[in-house]
CHARMM internal coordinates of N, CA and C (Angstrom, degrees):
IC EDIT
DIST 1 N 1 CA 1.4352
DIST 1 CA 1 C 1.5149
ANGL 1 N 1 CA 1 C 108.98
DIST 1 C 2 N 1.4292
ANGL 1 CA 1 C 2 N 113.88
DIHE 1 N 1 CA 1 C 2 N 160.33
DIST 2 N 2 CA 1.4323
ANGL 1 C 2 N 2 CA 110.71
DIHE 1 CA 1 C 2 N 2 CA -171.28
DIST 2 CA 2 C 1.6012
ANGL 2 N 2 CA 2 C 101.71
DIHE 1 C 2 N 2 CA 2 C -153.02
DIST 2 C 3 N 0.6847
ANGL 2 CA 2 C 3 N 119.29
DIHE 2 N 2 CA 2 C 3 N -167.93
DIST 3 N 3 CA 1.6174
ANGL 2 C 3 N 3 CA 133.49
DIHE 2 CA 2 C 3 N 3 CA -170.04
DIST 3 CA 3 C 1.7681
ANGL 3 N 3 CA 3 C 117.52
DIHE 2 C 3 N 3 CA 3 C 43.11
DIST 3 C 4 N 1.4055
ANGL 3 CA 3 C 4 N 98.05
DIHE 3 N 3 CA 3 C 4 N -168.96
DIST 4 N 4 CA 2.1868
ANGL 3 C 4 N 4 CA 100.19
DIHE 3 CA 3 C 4 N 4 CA -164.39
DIST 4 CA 4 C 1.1938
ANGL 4 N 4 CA 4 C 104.19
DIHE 3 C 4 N 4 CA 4 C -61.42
DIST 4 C 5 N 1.8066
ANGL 4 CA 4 C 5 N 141.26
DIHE 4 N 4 CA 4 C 5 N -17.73
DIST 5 N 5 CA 0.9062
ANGL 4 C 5 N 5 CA 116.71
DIHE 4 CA 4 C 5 N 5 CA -168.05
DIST 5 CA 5 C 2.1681
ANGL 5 N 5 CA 5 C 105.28
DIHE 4 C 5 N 5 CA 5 C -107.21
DIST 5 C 6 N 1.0595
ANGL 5 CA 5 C 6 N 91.66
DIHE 5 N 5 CA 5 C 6 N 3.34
DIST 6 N 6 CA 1.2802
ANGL 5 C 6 N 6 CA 101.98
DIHE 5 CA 5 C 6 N 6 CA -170.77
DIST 6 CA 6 C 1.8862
ANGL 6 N 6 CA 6 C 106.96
DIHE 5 C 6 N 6 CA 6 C -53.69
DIST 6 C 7 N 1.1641
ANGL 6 CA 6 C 7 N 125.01
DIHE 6 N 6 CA 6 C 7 N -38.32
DIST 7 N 7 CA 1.3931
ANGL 6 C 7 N 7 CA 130.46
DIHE 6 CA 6 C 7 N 7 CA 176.21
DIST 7 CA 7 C 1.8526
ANGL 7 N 7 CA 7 C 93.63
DIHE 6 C 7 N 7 CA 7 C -61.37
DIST 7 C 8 N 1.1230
ANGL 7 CA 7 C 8 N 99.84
DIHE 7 N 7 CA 7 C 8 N -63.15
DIST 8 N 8 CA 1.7238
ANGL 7 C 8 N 8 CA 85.12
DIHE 7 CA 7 C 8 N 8 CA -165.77
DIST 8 CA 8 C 1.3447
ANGL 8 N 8 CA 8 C 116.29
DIHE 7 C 8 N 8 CA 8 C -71.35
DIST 8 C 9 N 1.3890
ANGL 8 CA 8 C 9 N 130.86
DIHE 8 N 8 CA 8 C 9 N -23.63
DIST 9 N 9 CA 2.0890
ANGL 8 C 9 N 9 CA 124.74
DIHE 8 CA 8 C 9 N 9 CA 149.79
DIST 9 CA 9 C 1.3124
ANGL 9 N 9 CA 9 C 106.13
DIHE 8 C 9 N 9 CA 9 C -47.45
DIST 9 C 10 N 0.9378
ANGL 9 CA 9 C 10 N 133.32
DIHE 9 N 9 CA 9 C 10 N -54.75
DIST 10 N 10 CA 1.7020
ANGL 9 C 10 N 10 CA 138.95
DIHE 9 CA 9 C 10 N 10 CA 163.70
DIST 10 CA 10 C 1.6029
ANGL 10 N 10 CA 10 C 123.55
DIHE 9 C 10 N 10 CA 10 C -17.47
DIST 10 C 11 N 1.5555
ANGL 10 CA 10 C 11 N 89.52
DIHE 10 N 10 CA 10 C 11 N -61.21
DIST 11 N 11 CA 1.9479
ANGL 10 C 11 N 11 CA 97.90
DIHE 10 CA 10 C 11 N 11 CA -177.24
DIST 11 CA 11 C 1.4900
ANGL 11 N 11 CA 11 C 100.70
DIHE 10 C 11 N 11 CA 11 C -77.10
DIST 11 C 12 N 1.5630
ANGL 11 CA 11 C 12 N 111.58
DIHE 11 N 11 CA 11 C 12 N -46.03
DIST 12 N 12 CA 1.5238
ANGL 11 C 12 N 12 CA 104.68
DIHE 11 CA 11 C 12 N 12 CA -168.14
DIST 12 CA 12 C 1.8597
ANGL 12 N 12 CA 12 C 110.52
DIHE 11 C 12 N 12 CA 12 C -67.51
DIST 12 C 13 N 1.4323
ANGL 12 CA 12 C 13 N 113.84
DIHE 12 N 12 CA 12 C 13 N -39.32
DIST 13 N 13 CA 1.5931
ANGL 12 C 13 N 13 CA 102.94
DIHE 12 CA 12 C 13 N 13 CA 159.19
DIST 13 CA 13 C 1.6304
ANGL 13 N 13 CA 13 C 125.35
DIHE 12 C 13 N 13 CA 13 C -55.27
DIST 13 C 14 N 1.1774
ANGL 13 CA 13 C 14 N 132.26
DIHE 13 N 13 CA 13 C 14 N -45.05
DIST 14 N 14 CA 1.2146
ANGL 13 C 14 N 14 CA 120.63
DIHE 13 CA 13 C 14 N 14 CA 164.01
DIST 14 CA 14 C 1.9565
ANGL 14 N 14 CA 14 C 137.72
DIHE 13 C 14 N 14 CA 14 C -64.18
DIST 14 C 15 N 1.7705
ANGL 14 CA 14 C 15 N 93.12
DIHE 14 N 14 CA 14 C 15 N 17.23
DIST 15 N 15 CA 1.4075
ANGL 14 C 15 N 15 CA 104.16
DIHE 14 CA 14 C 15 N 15 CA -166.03
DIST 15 CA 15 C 1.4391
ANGL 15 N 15 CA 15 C 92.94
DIHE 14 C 15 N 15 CA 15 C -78.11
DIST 15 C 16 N 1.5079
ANGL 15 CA 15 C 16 N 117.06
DIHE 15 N 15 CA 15 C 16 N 151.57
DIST 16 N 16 CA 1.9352
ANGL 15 C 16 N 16 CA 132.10
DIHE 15 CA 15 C 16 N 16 CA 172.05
DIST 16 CA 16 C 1.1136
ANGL 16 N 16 CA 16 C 92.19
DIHE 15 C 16 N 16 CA 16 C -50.54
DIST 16 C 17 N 1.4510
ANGL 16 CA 16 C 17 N 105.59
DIHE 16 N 16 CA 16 C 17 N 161.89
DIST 17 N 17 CA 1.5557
ANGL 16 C 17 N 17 CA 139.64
DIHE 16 CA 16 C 17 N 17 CA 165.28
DIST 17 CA 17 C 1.0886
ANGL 17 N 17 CA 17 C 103.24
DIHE 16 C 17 N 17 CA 17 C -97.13
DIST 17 C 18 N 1.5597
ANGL 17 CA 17 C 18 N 138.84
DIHE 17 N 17 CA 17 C 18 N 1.95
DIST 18 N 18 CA 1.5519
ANGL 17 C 18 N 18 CA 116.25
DIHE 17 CA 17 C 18 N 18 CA -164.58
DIST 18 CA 18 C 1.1645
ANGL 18 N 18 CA 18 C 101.17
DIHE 17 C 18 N 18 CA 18 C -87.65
DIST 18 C 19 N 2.4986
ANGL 18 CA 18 C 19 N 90.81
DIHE 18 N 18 CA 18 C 19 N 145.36
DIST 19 N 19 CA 1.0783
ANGL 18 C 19 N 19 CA 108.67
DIHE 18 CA 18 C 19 N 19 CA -144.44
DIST 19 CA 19 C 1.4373
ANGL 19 N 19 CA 19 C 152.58
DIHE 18 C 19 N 19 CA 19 C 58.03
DIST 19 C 20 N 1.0355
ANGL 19 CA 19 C 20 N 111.54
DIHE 19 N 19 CA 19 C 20 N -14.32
DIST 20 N 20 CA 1.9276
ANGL 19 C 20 N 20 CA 128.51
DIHE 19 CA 19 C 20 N 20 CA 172.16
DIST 20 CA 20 C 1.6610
ANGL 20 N 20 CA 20 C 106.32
DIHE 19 C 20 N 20 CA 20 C -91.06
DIST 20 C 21 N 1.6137
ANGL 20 CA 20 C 21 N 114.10
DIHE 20 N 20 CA 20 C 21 N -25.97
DIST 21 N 21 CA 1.6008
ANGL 20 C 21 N 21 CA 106.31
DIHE 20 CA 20 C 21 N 21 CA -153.85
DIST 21 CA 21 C 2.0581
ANGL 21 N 21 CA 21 C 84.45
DIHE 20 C 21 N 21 CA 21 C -100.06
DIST 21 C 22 N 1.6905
ANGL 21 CA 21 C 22 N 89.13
DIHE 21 N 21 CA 21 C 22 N 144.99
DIST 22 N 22 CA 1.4977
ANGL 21 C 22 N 22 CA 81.55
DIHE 21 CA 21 C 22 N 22 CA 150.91
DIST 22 CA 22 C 1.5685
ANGL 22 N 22 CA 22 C 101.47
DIHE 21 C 22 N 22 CA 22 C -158.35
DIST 22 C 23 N 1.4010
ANGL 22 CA 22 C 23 N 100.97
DIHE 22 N 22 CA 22 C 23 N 157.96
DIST 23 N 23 CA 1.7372
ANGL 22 C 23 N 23 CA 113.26
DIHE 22 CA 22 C 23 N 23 CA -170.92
DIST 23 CA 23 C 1.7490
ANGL 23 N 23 CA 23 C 118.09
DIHE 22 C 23 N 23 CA 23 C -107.23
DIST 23 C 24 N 1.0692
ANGL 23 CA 23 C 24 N 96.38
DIHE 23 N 23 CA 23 C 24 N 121.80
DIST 24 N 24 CA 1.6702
ANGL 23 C 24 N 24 CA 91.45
DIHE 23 CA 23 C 24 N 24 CA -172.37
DIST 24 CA 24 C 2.0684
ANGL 24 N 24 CA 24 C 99.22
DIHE 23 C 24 N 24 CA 24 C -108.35
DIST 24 C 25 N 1.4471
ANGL 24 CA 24 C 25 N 120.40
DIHE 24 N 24 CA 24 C 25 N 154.12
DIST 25 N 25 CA 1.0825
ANGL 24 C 25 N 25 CA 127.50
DIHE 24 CA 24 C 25 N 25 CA 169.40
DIST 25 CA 25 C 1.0596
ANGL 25 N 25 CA 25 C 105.99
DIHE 24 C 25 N 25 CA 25 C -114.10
DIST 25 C 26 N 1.5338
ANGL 25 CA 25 C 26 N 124.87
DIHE 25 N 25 CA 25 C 26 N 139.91
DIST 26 N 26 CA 0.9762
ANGL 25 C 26 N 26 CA 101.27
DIHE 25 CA 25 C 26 N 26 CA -167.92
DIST 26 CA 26 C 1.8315
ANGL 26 N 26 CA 26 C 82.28
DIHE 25 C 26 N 26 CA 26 C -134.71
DIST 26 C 27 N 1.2006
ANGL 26 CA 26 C 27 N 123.89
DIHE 26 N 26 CA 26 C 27 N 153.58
DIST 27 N 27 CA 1.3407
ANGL 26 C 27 N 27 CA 128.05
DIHE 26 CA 26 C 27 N 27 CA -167.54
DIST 27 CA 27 C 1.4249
ANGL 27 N 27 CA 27 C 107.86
DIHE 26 C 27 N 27 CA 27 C -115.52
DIST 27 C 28 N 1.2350
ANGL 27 CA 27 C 28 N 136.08
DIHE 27 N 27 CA 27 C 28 N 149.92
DIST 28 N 28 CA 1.6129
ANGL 27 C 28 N 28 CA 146.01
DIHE 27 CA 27 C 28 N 28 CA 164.36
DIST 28 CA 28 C 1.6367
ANGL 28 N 28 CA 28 C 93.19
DIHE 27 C 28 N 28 CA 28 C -38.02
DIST 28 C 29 N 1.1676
ANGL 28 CA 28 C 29 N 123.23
DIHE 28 N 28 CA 28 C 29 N -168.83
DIST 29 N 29 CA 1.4462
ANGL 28 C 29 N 29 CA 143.32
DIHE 28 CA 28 C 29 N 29 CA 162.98
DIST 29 CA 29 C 1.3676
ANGL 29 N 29 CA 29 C 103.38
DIHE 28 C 29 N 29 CA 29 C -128.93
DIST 29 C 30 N 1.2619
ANGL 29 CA 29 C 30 N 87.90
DIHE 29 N 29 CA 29 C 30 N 146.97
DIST 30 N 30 CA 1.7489
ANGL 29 C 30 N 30 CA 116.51
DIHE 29 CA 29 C 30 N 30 CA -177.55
DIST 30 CA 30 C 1.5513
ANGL 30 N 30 CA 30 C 103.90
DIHE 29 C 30 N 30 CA 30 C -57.16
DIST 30 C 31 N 1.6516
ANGL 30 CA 30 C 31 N 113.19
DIHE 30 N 30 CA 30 C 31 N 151.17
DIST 31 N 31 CA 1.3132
ANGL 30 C 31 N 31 CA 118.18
DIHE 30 CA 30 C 31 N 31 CA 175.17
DIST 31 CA 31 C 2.2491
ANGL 31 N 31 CA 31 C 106.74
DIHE 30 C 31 N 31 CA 31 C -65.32
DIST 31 C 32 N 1.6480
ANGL 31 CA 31 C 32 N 83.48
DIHE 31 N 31 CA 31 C 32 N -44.74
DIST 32 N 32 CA 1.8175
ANGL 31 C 32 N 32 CA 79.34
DIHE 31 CA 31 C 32 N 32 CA 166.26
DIST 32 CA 32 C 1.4597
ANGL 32 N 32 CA 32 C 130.29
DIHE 31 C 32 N 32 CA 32 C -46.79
DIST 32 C 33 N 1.6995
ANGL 32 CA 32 C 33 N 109.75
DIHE 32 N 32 CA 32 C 33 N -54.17
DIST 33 N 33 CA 1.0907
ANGL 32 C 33 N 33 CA 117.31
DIHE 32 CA 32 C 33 N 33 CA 179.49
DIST 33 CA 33 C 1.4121
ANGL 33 N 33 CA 33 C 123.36
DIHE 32 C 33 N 33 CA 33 C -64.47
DIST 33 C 34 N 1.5245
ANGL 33 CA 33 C 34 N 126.62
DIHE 33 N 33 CA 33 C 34 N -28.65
DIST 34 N 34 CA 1.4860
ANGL 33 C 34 N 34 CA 138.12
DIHE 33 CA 33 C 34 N 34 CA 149.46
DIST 34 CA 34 C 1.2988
ANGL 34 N 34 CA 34 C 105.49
DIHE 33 C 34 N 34 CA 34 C -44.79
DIST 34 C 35 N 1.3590
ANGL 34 CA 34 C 35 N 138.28
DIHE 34 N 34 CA 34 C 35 N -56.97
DIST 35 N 35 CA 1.4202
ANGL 34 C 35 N 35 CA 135.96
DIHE 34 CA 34 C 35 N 35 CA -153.92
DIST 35 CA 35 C 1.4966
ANGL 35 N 35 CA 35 C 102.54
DIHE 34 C 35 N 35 CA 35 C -77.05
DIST 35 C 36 N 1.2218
ANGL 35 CA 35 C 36 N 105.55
DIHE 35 N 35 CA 35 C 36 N -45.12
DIST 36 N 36 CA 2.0281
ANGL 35 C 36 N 36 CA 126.61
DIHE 35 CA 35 C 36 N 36 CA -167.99
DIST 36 CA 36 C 2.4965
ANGL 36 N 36 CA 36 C 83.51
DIHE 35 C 36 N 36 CA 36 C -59.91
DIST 36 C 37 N 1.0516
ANGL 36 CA 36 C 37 N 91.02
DIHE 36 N 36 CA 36 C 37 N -37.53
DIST 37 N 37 CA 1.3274
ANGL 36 C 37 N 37 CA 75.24
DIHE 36 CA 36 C 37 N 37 CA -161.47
DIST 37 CA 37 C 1.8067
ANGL 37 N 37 CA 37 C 104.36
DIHE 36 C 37 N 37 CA 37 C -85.73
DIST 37 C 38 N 1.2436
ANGL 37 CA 37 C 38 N 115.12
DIHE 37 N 37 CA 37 C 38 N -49.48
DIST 38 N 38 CA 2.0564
ANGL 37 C 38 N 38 CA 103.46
DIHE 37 CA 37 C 38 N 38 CA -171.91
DIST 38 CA 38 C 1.6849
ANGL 38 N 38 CA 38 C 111.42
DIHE 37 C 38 N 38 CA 38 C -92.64
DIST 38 C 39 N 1.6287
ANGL 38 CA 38 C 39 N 103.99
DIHE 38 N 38 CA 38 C 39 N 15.42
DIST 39 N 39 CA 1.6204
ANGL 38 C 39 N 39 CA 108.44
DIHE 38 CA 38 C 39 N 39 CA -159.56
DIST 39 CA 39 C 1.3774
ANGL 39 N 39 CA 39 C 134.22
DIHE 38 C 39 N 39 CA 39 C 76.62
DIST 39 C 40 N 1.1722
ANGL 39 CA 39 C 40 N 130.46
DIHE 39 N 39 CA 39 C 40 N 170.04
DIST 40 N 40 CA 1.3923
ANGL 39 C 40 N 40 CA 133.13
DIHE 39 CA 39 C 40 N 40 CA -144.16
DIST 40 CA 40 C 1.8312
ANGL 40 N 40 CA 40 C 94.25
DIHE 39 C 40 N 40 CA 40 C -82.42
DIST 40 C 41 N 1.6714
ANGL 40 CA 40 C 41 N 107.34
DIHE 40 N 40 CA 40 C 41 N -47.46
DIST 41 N 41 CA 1.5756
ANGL 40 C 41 N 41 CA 131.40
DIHE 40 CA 40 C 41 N 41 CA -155.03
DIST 41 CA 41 C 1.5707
ANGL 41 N 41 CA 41 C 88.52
DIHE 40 C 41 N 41 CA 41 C -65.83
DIST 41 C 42 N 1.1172
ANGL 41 CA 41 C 42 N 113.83
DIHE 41 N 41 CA 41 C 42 N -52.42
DIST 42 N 42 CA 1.5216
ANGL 41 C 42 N 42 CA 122.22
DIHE 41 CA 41 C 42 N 42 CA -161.53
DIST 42 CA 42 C 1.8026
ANGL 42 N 42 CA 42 C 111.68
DIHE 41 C 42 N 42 CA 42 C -66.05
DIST 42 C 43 N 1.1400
ANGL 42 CA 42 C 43 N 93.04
DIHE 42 N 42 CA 42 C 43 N -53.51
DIST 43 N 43 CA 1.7064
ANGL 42 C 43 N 43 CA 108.56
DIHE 42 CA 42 C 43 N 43 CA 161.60
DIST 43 CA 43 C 1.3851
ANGL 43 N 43 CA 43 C 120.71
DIHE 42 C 43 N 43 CA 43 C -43.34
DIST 43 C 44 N 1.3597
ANGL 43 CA 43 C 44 N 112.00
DIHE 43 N 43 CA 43 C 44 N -57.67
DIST 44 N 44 CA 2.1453
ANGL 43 C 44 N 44 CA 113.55
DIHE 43 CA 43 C 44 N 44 CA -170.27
DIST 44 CA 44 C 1.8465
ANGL 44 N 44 CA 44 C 87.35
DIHE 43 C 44 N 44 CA 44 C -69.68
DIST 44 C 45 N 1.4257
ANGL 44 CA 44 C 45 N 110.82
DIHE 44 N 44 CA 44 C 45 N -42.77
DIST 45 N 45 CA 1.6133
ANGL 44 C 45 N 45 CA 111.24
DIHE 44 CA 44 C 45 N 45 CA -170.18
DIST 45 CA 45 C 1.5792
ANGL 45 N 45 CA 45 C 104.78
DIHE 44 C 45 N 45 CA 45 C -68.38
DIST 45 C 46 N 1.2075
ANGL 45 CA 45 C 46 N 143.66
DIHE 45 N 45 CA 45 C 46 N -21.83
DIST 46 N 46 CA 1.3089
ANGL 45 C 46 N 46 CA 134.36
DIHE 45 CA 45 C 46 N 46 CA 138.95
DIST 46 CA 46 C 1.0653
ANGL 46 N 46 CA 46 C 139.38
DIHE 45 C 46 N 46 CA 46 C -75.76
DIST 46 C 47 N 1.7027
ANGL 46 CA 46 C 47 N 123.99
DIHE 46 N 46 CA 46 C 47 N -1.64
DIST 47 N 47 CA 1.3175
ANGL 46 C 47 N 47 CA 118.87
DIHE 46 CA 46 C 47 N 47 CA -173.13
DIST 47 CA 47 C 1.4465
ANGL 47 N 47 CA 47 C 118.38
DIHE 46 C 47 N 47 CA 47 C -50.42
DIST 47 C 48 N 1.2820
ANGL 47 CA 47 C 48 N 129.38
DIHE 47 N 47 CA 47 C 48 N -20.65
DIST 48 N 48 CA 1.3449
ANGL 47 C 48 N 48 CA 118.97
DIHE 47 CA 47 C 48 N 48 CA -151.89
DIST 48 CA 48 C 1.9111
ANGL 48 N 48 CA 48 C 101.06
DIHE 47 C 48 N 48 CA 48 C -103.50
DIST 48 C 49 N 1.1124
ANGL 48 CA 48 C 49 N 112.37
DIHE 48 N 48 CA 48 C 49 N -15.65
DIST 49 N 49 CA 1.3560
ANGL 48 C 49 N 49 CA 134.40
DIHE 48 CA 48 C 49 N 49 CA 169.38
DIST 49 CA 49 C 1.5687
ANGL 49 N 49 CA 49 C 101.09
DIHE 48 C 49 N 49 CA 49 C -64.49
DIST 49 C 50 N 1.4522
ANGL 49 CA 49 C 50 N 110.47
DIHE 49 N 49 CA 49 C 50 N -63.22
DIST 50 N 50 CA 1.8091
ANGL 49 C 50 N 50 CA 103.26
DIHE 49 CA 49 C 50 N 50 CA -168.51
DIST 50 CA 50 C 1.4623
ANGL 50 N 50 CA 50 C 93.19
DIHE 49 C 50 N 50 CA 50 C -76.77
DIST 50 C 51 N 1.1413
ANGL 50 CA 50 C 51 N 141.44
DIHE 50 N 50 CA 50 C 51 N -6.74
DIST 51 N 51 CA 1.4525
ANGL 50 C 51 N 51 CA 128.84
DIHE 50 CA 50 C 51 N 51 CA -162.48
DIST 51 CA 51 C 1.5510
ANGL 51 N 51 CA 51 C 81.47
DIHE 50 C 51 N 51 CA 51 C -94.48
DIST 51 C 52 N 1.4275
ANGL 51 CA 51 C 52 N 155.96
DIHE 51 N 51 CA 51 C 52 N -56.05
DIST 52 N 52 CA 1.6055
ANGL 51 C 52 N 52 CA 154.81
DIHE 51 CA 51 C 52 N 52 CA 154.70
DIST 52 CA 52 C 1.0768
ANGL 52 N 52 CA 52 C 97.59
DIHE 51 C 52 N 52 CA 52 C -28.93
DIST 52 C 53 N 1.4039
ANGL 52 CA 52 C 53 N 138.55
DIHE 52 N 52 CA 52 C 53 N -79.61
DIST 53 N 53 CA 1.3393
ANGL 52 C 53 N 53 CA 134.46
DIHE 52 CA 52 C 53 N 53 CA -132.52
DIST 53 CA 53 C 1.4196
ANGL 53 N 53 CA 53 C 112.70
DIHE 52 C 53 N 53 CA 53 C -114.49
DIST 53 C 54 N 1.5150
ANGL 53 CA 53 C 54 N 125.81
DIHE 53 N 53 CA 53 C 54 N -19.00
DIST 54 N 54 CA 1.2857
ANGL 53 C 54 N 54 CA 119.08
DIHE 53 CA 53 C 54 N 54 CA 170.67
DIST 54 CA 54 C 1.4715
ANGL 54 N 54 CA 54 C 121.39
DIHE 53 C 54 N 54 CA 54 C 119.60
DIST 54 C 55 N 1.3958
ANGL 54 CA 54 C 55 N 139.26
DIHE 54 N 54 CA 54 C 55 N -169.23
DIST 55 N 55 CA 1.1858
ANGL 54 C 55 N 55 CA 148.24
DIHE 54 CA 54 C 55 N 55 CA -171.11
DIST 55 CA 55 C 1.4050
ANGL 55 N 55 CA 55 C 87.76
DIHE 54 C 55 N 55 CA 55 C -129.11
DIST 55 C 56 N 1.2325
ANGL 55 CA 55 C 56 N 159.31
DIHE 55 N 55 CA 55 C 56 N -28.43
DIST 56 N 56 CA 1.2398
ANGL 55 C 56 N 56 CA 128.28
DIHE 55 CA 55 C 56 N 56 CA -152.57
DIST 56 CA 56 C 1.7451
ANGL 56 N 56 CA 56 C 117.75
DIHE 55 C 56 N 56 CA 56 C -66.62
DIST 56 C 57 N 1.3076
ANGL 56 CA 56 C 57 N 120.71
DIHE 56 N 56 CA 56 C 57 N 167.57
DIST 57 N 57 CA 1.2475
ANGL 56 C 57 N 57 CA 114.85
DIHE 56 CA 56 C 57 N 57 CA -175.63
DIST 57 CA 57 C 1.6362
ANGL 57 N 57 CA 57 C 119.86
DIHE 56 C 57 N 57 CA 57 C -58.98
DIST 57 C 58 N 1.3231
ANGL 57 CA 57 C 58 N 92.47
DIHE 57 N 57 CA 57 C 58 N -54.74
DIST 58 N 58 CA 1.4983
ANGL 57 C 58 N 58 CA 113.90
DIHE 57 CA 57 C 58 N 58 CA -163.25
DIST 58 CA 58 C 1.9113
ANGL 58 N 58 CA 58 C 89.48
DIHE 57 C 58 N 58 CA 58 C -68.89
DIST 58 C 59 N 1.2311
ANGL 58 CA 58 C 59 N 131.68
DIHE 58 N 58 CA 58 C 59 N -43.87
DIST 59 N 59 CA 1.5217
ANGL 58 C 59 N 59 CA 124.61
DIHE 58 CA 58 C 59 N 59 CA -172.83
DIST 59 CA 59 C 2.1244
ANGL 59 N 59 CA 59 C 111.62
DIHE 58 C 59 N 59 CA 59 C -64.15
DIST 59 C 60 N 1.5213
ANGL 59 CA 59 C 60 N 105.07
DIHE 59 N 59 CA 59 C 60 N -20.70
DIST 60 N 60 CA 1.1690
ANGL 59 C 60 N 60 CA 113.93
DIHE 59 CA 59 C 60 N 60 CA -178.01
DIST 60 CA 60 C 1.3937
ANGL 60 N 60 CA 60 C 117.82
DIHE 59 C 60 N 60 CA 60 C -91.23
DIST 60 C 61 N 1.4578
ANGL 60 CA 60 C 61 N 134.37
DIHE 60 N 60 CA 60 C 61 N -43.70
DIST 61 N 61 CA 1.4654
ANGL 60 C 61 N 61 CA 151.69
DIHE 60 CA 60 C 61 N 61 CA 129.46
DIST 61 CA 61 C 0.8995
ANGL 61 N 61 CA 61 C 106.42
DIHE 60 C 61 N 61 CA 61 C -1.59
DIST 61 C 62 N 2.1101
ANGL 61 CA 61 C 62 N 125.03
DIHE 61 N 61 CA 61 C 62 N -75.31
DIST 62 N 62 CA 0.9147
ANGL 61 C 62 N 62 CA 107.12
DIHE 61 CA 61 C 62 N 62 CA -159.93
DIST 62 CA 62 C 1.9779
ANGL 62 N 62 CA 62 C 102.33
DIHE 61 C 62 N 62 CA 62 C -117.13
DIST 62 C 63 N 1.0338
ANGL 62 CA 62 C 63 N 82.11
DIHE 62 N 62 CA 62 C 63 N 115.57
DIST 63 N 63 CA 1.8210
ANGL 62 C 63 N 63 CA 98.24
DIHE 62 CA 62 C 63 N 63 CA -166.33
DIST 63 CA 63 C 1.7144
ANGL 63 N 63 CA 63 C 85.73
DIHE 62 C 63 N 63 CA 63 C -91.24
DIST 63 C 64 N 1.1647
ANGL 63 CA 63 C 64 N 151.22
DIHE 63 N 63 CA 63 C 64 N -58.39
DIST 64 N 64 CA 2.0652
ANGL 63 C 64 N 64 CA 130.38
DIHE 63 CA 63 C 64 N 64 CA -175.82
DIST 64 CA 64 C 1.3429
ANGL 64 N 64 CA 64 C 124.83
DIHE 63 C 64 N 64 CA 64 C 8.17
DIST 64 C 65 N 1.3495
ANGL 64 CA 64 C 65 N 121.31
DIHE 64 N 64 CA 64 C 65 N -45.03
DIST 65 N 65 CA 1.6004
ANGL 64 C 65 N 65 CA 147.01
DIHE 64 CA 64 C 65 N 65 CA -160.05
DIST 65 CA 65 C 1.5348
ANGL 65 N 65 CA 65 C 99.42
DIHE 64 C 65 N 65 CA 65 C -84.49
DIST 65 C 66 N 1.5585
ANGL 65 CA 65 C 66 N 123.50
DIHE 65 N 65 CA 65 C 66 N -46.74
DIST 66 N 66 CA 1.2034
ANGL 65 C 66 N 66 CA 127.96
DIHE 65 CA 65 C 66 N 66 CA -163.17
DIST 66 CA 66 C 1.5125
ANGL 66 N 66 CA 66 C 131.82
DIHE 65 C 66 N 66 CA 66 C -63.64
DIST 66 C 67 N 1.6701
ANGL 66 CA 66 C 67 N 83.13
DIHE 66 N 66 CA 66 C 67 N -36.87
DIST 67 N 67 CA 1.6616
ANGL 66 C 67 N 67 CA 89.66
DIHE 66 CA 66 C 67 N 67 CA -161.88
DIST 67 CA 67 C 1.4849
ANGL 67 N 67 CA 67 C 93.82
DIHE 66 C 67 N 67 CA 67 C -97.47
END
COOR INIT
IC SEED 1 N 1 CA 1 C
IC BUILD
């Protein structure tokens, strides 16, 4: 940052989060919970895809990349 106001963007970016911040974990999904959701057929016929690419939500959603 540069110019006269650059000191005071400065202090107000380094102000606490307390209370404002919060942290979520967010975990893969279960091989059950994958299966419970596109069916059993669809699941064994992808296993080898989530076993590369993973359980996470966002990697399963967006399948484009895969095939």
């Amino acid at each position: 940052m540069s110019g006269s106001s650059s000191f005071n963007l400065f202090n107000e970016l380094n102000e606490p989060l307390t209370g404002r911040k919060w942290e979520y974990e967010l975990f893969p999904i279960s091989w059950e919970e994958y299966e419970n959701h596109v069916g059993y057929l669809e699941s064994k016929q992808d296993l080898e895809n989530r076993l590369i690419y993973g359980m996470c939500l966002e990697v399963i959603n967006n399948k484009k990349g895969e095939e």
